[in-house]
Structure formats: structure tokens, C-alpha cells
C-alpha positions in Angstrom: 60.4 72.4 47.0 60.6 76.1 47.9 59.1 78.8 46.0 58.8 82.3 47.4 56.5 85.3 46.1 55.0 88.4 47.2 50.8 88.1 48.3 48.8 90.8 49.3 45.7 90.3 52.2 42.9 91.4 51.0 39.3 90.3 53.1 41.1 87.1 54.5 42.5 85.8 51.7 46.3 86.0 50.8 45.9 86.8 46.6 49.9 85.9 45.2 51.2 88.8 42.9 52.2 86.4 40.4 51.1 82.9 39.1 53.2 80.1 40.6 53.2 76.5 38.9 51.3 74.0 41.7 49.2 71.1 40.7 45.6 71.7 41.9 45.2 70.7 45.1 48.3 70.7 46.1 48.7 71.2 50.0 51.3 73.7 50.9 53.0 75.3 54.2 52.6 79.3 54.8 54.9 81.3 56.8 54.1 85.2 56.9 56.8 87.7 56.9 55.2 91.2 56.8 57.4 94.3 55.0 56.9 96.0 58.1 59.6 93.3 59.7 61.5 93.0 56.8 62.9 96.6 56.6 64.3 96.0 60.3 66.3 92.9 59.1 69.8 92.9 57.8 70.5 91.1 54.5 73.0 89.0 54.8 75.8 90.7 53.3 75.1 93.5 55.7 75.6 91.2 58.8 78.8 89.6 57.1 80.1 93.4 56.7 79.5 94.5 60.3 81.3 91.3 61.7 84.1 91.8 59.3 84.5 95.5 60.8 84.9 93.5 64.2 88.2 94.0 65.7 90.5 91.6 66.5 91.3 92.2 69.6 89.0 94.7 72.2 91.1 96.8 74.7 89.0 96.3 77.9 88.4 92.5 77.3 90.1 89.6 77.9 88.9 87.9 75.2 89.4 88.6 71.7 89.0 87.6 67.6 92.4 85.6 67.9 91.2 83.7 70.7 88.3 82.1 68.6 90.2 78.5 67.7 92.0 78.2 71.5 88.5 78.7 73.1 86.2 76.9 70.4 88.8 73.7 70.0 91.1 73.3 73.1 
């Protein structure tokens, strides 16, 4: 199961901003990903827009969008 939420630090301890539904005891894994980091990153949609705005074909290079299939498959 995955559940995310936000947490503040405060004096070593990672406090959750909102309840989440856990069995006591139960052992879980952590992975920290500051804000900080966060505002650098693309969503997703925002990667998908800026490889949609790709063109086809570049002037200077040899290889190009339509080559994708020959070069991936052949």
C-alpha cells in the first residue's frame, strides 16, 4: 500500500499534517522529498508538453522524430 502526506520536522521527529489510517505498530518505509526539490521538478504533464513541442525533424542532425521506429525496431 502507498499512502502519501505532507510532515513537517520539527526537533527530529517527522509530525504528519493529517491523520493516516495504520494499525499500531505497523512498520513503514520513508523517503523524504523536500519542497525545496519539488519546485525544480516538472509535473508530468509539463514534461509530456515540452516533448510534444519537439520537432520532427532537426535541421543540423541526422537524426530525427520520424526515425524513432527504424532506429528502435530494425
Amino acid at each position: 500500500m502507498t499512502i502519501t502526506v505532507q510532515a513537517i520536522y520539527e526537533q527530529g521527529v517527522l509530525r504528519l499534517t493529517e491523520p493516516i489510517l495504520l494499525e499500531e505498530g505497523t512498520h513503514v518505509e520513508v523517503i523524504v522529498i523536500t519542497k525545496e526539490s519539488q519546485s525544480l521538478e516538472k509535473n508530468p504533464a509539463e514534461i509530456l508538453a515540452e516533448i510534444a513541442a519537439m520537432p520532427l525533424e532537426a535541421n543540423h542532425d541526422e537524426f530525427s522524430g520520424r526515425d524513432y521506429d527504424k532506429i528502435l525496431y530494425s
